[in-house]
C-alpha positions, 0 to 999 in steps of 0.5 A: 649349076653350069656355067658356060662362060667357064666351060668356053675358056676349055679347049676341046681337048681340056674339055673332053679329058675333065669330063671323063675324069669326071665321070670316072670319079663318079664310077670308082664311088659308086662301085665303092659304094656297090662293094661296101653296102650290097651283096652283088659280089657275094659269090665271086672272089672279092668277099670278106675283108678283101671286098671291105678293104677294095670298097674303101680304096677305091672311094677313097681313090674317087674322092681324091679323084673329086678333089683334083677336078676341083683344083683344075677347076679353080686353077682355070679361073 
């Protein structure tokens, strides 16, 4: 659930770059997620292991990218 008194402590500024890096960790998951368990990209460039090896790096990458939102998060408490 949101909570509003935390999200008034942010800025504009703070506020807009959280959401975006949000946001851009929910992309690189569901794009890892696309190249891993579905055949979208089966007739372009990223086939075979390369496709496998893109999909772990870049869920990796928004896990990471989770993680760090959450640190922020904590920080400003």
């Amino acid at each position: 659930m949101i909570d509003f008194e935390k999200m008034r402590r942010y800025n504009g500024q703070k506020l807009g770059l959280f959401i975006f890096e949000s946001v851009m960790a929910v992309v690189y998951i569901v794009l890892s997620i696309i190249l891993l368990f579905t055949s979208y990209f089966s007739n372009s460039v990223i086939t075979g292991w390369l496709r496998i090896f893109l999909g772990i790096v870049m869920g990796l990458y928004g896990l990471f990218r989770v993680y760090r939102a959450y640190v922020k998060i904590k920080e400003n408490e």
